[in-house]
C-alpha positions in Angstrom: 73.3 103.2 103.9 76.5 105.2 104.2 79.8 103.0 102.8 82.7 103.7 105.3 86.3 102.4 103.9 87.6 102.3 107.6 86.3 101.9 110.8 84.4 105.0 111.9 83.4 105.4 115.5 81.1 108.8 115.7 82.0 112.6 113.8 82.3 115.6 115.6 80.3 118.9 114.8 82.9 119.8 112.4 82.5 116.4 110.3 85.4 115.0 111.6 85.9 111.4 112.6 86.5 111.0 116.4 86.5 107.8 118.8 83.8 107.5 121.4 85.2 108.1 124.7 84.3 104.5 126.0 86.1 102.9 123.4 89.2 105.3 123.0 91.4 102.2 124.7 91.0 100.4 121.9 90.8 103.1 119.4 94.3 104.4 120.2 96.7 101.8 121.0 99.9 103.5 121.8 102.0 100.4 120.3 99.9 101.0 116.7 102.7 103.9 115.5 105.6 102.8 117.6 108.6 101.3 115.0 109.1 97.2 114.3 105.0 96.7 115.4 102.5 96.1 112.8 100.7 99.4 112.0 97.2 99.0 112.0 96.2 102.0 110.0 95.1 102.1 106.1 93.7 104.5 104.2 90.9 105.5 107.1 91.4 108.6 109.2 94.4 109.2 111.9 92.8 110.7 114.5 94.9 113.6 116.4 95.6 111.7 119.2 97.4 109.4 116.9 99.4 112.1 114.9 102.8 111.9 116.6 105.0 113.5 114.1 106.2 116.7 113.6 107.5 118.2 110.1 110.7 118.1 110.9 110.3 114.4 110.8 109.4 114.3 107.4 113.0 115.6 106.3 114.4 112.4 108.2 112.1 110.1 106.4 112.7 111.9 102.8 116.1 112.4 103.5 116.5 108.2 104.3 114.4 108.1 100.4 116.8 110.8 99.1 120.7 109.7 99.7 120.5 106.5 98.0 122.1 104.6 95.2 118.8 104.4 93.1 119.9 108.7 92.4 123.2 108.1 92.0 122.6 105.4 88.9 119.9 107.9 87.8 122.7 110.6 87.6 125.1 108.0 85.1 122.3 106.8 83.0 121.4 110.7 82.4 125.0 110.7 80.9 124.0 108.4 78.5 121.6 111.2 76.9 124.9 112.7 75.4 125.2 115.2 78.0 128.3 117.9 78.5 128.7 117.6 82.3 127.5 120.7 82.6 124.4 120.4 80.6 123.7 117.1 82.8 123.9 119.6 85.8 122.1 122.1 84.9 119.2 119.3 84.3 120.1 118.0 87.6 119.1 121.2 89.5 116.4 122.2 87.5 114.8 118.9 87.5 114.8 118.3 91.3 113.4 122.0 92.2 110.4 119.7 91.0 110.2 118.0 94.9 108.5 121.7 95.5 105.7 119.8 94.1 106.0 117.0 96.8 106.0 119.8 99.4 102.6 121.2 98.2 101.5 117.7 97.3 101.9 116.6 101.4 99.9 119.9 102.4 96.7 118.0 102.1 97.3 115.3 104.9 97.5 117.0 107.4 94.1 118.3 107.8 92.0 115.6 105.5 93.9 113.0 108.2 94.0 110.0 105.1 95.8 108.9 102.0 96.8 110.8 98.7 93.9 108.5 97.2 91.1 108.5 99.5 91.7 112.4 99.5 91.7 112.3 95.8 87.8 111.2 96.0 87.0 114.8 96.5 88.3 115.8 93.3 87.2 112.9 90.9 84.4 111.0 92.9 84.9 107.5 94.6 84.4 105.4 91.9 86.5 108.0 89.2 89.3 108.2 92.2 89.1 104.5 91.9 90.5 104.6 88.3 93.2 107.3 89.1 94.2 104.7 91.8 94.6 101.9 89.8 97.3 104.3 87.7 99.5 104.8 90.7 99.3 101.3 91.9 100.8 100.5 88.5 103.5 103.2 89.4 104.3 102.0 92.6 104.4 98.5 91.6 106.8 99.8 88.6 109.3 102.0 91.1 108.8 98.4 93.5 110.2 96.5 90.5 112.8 98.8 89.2 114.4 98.8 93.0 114.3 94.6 92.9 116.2 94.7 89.4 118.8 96.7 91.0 118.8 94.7 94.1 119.2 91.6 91.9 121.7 93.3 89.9 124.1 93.7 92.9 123.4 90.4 94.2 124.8 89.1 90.8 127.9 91.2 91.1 128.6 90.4 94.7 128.5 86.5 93.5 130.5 87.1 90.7 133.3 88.8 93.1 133.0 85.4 95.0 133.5 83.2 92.8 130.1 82.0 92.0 128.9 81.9 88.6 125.1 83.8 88.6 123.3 81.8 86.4 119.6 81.7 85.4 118.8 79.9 88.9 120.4 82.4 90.9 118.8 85.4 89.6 115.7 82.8 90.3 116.7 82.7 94.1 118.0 86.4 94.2 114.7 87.6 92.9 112.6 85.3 94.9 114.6 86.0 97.9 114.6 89.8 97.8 110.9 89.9 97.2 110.8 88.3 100.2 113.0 90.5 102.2 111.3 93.6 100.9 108.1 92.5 102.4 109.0 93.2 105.7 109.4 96.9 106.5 106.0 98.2 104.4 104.1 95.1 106.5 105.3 96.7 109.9 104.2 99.9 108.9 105.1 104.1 108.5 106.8 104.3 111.9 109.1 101.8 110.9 110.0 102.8 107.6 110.7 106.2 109.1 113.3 104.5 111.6 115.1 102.8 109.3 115.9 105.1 106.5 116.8 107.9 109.2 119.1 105.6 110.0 120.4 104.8 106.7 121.6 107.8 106.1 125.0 108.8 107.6 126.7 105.7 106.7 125.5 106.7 102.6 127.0 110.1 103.1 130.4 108.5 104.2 129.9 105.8 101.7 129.4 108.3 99.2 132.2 110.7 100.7 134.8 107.9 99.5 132.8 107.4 96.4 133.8 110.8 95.3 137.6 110.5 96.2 137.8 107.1 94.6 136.4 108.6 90.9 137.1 112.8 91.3 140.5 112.5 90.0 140.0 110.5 86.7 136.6 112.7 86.1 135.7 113.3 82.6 134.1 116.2 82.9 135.3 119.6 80.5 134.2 117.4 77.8 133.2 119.3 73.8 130.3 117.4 73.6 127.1 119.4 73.4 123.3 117.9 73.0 120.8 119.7 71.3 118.1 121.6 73.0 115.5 118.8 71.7 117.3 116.2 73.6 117.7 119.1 76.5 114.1 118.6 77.5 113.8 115.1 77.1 116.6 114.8 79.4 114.8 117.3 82.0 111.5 115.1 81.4 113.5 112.4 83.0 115.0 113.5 85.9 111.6 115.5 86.9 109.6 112.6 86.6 112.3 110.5 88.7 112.1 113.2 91.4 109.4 115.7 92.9 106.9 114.8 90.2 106.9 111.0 90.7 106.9 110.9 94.6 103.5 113.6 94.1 101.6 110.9 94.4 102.7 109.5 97.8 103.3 112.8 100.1 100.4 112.4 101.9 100.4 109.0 102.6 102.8 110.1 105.0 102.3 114.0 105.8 99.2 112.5 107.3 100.7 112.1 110.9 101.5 115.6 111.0 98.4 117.4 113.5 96.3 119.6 111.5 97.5 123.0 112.8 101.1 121.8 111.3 103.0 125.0 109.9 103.0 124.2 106.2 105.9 126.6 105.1 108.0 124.4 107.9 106.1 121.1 106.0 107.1 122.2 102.5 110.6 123.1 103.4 111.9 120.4 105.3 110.6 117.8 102.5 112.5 120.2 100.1 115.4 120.5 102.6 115.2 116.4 102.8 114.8 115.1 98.8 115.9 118.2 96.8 119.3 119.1 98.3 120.8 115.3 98.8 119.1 113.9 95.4 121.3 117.3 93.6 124.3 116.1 95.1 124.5 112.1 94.5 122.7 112.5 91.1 125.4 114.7 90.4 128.0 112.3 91.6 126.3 109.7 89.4 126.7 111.7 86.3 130.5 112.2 87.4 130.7 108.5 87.0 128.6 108.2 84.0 132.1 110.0 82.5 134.1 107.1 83.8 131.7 104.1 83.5 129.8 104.8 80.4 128.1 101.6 80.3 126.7 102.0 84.2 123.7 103.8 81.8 123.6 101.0 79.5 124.5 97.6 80.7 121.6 95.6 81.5 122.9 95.0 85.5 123.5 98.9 86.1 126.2 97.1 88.8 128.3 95.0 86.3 130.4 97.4 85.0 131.8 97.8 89.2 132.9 94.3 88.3 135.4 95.1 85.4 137.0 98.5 86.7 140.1 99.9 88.0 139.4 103.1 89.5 137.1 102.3 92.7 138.9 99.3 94.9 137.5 95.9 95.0 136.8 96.0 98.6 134.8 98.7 98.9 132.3 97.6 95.9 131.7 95.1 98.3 131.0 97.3 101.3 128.9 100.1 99.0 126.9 96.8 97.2 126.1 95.5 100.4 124.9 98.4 101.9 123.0 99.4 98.6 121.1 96.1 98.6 120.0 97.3 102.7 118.8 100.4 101.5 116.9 99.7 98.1 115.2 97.4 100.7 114.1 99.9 103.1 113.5 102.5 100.0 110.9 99.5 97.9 109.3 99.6 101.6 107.7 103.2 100.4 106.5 102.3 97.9 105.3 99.2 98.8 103.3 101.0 101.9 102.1 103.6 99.5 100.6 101.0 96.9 99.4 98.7 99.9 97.1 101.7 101.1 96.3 102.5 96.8 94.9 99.1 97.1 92.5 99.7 99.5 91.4 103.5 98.1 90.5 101.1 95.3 88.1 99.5 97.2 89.9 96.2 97.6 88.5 94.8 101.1 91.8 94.1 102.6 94.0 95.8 106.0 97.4 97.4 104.8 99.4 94.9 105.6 97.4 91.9 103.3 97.7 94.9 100.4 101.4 94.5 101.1 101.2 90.6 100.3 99.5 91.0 97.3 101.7 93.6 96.3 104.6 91.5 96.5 103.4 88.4 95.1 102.7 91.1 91.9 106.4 92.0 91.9 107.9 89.0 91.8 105.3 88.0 89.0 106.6 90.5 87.0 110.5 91.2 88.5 110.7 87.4 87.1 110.4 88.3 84.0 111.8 91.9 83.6 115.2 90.5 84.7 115.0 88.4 81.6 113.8 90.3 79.1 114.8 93.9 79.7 118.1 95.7 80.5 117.9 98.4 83.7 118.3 101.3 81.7 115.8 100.3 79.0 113.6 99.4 82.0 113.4 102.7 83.7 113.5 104.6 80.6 109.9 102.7 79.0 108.7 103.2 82.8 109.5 107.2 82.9 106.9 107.5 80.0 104.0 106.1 81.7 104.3 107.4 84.6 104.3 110.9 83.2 101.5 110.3 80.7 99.2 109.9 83.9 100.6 111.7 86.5 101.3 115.5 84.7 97.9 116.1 84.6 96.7 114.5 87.7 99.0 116.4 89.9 97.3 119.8 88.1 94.1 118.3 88.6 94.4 118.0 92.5 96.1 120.6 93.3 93.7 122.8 91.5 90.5 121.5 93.2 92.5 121.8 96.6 93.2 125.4 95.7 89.0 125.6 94.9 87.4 124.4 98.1 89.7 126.6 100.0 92.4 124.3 101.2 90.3 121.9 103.1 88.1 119.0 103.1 85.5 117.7 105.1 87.1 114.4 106.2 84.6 112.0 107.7 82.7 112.9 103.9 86.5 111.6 102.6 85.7 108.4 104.5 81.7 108.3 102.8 81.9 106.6 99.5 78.4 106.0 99.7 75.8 107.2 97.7 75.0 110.2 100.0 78.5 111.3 100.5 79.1 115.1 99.5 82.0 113.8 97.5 79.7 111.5 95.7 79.1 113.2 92.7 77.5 111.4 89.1 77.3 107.5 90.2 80.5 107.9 92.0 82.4 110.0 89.5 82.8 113.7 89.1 83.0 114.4 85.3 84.6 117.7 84.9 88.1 115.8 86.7 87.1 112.7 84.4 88.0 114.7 81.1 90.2 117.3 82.3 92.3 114.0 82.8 91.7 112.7 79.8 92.6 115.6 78.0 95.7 115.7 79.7 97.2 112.4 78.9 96.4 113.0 75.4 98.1 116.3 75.9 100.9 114.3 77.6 101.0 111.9 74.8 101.4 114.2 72.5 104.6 116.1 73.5 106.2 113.0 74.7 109.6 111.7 73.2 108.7 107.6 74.1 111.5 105.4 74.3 108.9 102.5 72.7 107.5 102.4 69.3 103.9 104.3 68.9 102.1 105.8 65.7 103.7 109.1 65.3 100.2 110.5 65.8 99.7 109.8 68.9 103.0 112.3 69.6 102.1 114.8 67.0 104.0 117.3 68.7 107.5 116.2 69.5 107.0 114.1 66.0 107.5 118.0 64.6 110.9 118.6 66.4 113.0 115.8 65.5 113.5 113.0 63.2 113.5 110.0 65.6 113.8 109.6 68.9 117.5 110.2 70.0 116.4 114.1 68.2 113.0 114.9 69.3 112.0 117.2 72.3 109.8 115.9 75.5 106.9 118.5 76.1 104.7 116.1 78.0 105.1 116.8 81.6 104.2 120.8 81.0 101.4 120.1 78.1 99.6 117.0 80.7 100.0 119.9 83.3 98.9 123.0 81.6 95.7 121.2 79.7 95.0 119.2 83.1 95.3 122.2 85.1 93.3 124.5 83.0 90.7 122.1 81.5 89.8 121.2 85.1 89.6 125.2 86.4 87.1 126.5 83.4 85.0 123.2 83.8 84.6 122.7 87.4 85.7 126.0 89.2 81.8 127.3 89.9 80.8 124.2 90.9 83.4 123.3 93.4 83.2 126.5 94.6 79.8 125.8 95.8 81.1 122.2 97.5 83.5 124.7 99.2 80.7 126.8 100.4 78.6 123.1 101.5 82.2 121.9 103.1 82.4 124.9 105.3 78.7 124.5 106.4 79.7 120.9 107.6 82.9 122.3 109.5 81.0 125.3 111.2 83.2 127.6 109.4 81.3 131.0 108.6 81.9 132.8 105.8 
């Protein structure tokens, strides 16, 4: 019996899922993609009659994700490191060169026509893609949560402002109320989410614009202090986690409306156009304000120090809170989509938009209690450490097995997690991805600088550059990706060569 996680109607010659000509009314319904309707798809296949957008339409969406205050506080609490200004910039441009990795990462969608996770089955087996799934539903969940405390936090300071004093009850309400607000966008669907940040993004520029003239000429930044090269890298681990390496996991979730014959230098450079060039800028205008506002890094409401400040007028914290609050809503809604669709590549039985309920009922579990317990910056710091211990060698993992079976997939075998699915492997798990992963996140573990308290074995090599850990060097992102990467290649390479040779077979390919 062949286990389907979507509705499959017949397969072409090729493999390929297509709809059977006497039921392609209901199949395609036109409405499904079109913005503010509920979008019917999950992690099954879009079929090409369904795949409206063009890569150029990517650089809208990323661009919407990109110009946003979530960057901007990134940029001050990376001040916080003990940064020159010009160390902090040189981090900044280095570290976001790493949304080339989101390009190649959205490659993929295009022609396997489903998510980053029901994709990933072809690397590590259903059941082992299962695991990896799980991960990145933590992840999103985390970014989901990190977005609310921030939301939250400006809701507090636009009170305050008013007169109102935010107590316990209101960050009760604010929390309870944003989770609520959030839910909205991700349940519609992609085509919605797509509208709404393209729209979000010229009044962020201008927003941003008078952001610059309000703090440029009290800027602190010809500053004598210097941090070492150990803390160098742990800086650089933090802003490439927080940009192309943490949205790796997500690309295709979206990509996947492009059709397959989609030109993937255009693909590649307008999501690098779109997340690379903006996130430079306003993380770069954060760290200008992180010489101003030293506690925006450290305060546990990144917003409260707006409240107690001189330099940017009263009246337009109002406007840029406001329109901050809008836009962490409509950013959440990505990764709220992309975690409603993990969901079901873990094998939970439910459409997209139920994931999206259950999802949220998750964050506000755990937003209650993170607004607390934990201050923003100590937040996102202890969250950039898992995310990295998981992800480095994943990426490596999946981009190397793409790179094996030629740069294609057989997509209706995506969609077969049964037991006579090509994909299928050892009871649902292929082992060579199993420990290549493993190794990794030791690897990863190993050279990270954590911001929480482990046995110094467990990082036995950034333990050796630095006494604690305001001294020691981050290595993990390149070790998780260089043992990931190359543990995978000498154990699998022959063997998924073959499945390349069996894939092109299905497709009618010759050799």
């Amino acid at each position: 019996m062949v286990a389907h996680d979507g509705p499959v109607e017949a397969y072409d010659k090729g493999g390929n899922p297509v709809a059977i000509a006497e039921d392609i009314a209901v199949i395609h319904d036109p409405q499904s993609e079109d913005a503010f309707h509920v979008e019917q798809h999950g992690v099954d296949f879009i079929p090409e009659s369904e795949r409206w957008a063009k890569p150029h339409h990517l650089f809208g969406m990323w661009a919407g994700a990109s110009i946003q205050v979530e960057y901007f506080i990134y940029g001050a609490v990376l001040m916080t490191f003990g940064f020159s200004f010009g160390q902090a910039l040189s981090i900044i441009i280095i570290g976001n060169l790493s949304y080339f990795l989101l390009g190649v990462c959205s490659l993929q969608g295009p022609d396997a026509g489903t998510t980053v996770f029901g994709i990933n089955r072809a690397s590590y087996g259903p059941n082992g893609s299962r695991i990896i799934a799980f991960f990145n539903w933590i992840t999103q969940v985390g970014f989901e949560i990190e977005g609310l405390l921030l939301i939250v936090g400006a809701g507090l300071v636009l009170s305050g402002k008013a007169g109102f004093d935010p107590g316990d009850p209101a960050k009760v309400a604010l929390v309870i109320g944003a989770v609520a607000v959030q839910f909205v966008l991700p349940f519609l669907g992609h085509a919605t989410i797509v509208k709404v940040l393209r729209a979000l993004i010229l009044p962020f520029v201008v927003l941003f614009i008078i952001m610059l003239i309000f703090i440029a000429p009290h800027a602190h930044t010809s500053g004598k202090t210097y941090a070492d090269w150990q803390v160098y890298f742990s800086g650089l681990a933090f802003t490439i986690a927080l940009s192309g390496l943490g949205w790796t996991e997500c690309g295709n979730d979206f990509s996947r409306y492009l059709p397959r014959n989609s030109s993937t230098q255009k693909t590649v450079l307008w999501i690098f156009l779109g997340t690379a060039v903006p996130e430079i800028l306003i993380m770069t205008l954060g760290a200008i304000l992180g010489t101003l506002l030293t506690t925006v890094g450290t305060s546990s409401n990144a917003f409260l120090p707006f409240l107690h400040q001189s330099i940017i007028a009263p009246w337009f914290v109002d406007v840029f809170l406001i329109f901050s609050i809008i836009q962490l809503f409509a950013i959440n809604s990505l990764d709220l989509y992309s975690s409603g669709v993990t969901l079901q590549a873990m094998g939970l039985k439910v459409k997209r938009y139920q994931a999206v309920v259950i999802d949220s009922i998750f964050c506000l579990a755990i937003t209650m209690f993170a607004i607390f317990n934990s201050s923003f910056s100590t937040y996102l710091k202890d969250f950039v450490d898992v995310v990295i211990v998981w992800i480095a060698p994943w990426v490596a993992i999946y981009l190397v097995d793409w790179v094996l079976r030629r740069y294609r997939y057989v997509p209706s075998e995506l969609q077969n997690t049964g037991k006579d699915g090509l994909y299928y492997r050892t009871n649902g798990f292929y082992m060579p991805a199993m420990i290549a992963q493993f190794l990794g996140m030791v690897a990863a573990m190993a050279g990270l600088n954590p911001t929480f308290n482990v046995p110094n074995w467990l990082i036995s090599v950034s333990w050796l550059t630095g006494s604690d850990g305001y001294t020691r060097a981050d290595f993990s992102i390149y070790m998780g990706i260089a043992v990931g990467g190359i543990v995978y290649f000498l154990l699998a390479r022959k063997d998924v060569k073959a499945q390349a040779d069996r894939q092109d077979q299905l497709l009618g390919i010759s050799a």
